[in-house]
ChimeraX commands (.cxc) that place a marker at each C-alpha (Angstrom):
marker #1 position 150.77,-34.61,21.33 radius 0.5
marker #1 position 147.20,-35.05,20.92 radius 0.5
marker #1 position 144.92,-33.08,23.50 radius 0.5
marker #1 position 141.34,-33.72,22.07 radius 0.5
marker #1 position 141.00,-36.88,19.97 radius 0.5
marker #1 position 137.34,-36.10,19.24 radius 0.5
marker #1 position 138.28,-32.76,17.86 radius 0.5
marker #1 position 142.18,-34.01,15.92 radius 0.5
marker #1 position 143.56,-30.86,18.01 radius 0.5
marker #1 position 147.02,-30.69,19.33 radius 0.5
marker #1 position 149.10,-29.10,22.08 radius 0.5
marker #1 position 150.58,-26.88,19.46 radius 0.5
marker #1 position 147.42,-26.14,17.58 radius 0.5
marker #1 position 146.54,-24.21,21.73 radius 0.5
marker #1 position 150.01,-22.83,21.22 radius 0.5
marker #1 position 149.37,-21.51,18.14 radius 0.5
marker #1 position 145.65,-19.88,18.63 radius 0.5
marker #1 position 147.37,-18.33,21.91 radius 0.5
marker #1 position 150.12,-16.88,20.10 radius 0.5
marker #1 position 148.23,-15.58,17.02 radius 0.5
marker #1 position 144.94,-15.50,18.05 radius 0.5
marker #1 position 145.26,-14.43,21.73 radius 0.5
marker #1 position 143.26,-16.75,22.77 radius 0.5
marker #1 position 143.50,-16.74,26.58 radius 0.5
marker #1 position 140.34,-18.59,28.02 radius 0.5
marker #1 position 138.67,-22.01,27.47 radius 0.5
marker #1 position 135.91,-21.01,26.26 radius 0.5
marker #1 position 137.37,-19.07,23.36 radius 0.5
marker #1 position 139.46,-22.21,23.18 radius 0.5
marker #1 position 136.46,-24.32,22.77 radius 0.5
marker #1 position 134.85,-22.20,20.57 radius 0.5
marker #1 position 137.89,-22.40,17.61 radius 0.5
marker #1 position 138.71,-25.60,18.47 radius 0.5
marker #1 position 135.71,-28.05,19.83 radius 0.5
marker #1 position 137.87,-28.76,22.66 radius 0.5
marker #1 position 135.88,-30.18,25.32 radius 0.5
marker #1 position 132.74,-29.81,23.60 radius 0.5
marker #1 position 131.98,-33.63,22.60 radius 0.5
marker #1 position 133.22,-36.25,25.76 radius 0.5
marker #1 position 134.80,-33.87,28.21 radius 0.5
marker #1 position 138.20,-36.19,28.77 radius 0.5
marker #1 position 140.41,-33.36,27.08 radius 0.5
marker #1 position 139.32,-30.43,29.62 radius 0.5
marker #1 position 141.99,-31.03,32.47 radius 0.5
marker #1 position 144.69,-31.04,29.97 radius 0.5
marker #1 position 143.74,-28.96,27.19 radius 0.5
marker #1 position 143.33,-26.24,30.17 radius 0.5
marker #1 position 146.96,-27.44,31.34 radius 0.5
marker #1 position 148.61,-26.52,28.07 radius 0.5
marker #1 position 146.41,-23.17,27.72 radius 0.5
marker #1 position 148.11,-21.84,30.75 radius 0.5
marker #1 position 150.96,-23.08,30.13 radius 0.5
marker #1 position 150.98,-21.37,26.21 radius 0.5
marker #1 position 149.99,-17.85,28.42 radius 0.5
marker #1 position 152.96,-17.90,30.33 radius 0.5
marker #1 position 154.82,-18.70,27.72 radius 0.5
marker #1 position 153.44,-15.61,25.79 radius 0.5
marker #1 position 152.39,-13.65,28.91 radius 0.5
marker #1 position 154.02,-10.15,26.80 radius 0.5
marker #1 position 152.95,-11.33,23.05 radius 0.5
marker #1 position 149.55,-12.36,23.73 radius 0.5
marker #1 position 148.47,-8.97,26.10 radius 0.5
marker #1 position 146.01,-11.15,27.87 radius 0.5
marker #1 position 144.09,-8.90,30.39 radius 0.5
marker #1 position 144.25,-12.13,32.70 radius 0.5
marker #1 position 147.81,-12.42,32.30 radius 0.5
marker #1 position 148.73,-8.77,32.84 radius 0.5
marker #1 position 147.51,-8.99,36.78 radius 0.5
marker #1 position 148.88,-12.36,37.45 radius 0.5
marker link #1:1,2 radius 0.2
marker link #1:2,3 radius 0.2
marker link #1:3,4 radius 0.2
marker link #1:4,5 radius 0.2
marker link #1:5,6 radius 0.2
marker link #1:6,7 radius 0.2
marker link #1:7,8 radius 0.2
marker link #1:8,9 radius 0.2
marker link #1:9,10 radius 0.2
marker link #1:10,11 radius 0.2
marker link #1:11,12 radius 0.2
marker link #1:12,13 radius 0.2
marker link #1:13,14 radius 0.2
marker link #1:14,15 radius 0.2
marker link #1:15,16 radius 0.2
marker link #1:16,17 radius 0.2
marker link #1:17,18 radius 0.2
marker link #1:18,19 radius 0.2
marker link #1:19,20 radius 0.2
marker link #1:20,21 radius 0.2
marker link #1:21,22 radius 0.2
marker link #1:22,23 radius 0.2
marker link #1:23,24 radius 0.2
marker link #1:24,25 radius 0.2
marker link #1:25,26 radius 0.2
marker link #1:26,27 radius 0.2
marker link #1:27,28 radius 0.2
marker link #1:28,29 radius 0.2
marker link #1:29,30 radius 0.2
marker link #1:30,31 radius 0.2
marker link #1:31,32 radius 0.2
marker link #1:32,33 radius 0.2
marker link #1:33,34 radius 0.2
marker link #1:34,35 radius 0.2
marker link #1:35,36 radius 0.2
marker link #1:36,37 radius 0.2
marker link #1:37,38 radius 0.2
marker link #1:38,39 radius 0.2
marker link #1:39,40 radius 0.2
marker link #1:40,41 radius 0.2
marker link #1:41,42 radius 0.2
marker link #1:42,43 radius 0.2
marker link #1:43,44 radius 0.2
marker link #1:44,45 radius 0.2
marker link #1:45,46 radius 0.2
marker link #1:46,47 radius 0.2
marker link #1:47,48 radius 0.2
marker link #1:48,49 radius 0.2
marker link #1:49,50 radius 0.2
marker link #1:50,51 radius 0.2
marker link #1:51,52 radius 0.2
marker link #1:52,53 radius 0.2
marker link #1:53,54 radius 0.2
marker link #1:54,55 radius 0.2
marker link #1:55,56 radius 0.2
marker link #1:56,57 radius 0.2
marker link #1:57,58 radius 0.2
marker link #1:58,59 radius 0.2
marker link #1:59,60 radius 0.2
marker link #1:60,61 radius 0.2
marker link #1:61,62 radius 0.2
marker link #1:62,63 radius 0.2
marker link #1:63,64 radius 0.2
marker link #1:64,65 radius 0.2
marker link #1:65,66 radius 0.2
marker link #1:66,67 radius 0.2
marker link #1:67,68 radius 0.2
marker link #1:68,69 radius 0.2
view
């Protein structure tokens, strides 16, 4: 499913960057992706699916966040 429209970026294209990439934050997420960066209507869920992707990962990705929750 599409997440940001602005940006073309997917819920798998998070899933991927978290899994690969580690990416564990928005702001990383923003930074690789656009996401949220141009109208702001992706945030809630783009942040939705991030978390989600963590958990999902929590032992591959060896997020520091992750590790205490």
């Amino acid at each position: 499913m599409y997440v940001c429209l602005c940006h073309s970026v997917t819920d798998t294209d998070i899933r991927r960057l978290v899994r690969t990439e580690g990416v564990c934050s928005m702001r990383e997420l923003s930074r690789q992706l656009g996401v949220a960066t141009q109208c702001g209507k992706c945030g809630r869920c783009a942040r939705e699916v991030l978390h989600d992707a963590m958990h999902e990962t929590r032992s591959e990705a060896g997020c520091p966040a992750l590790v205490a929750a």
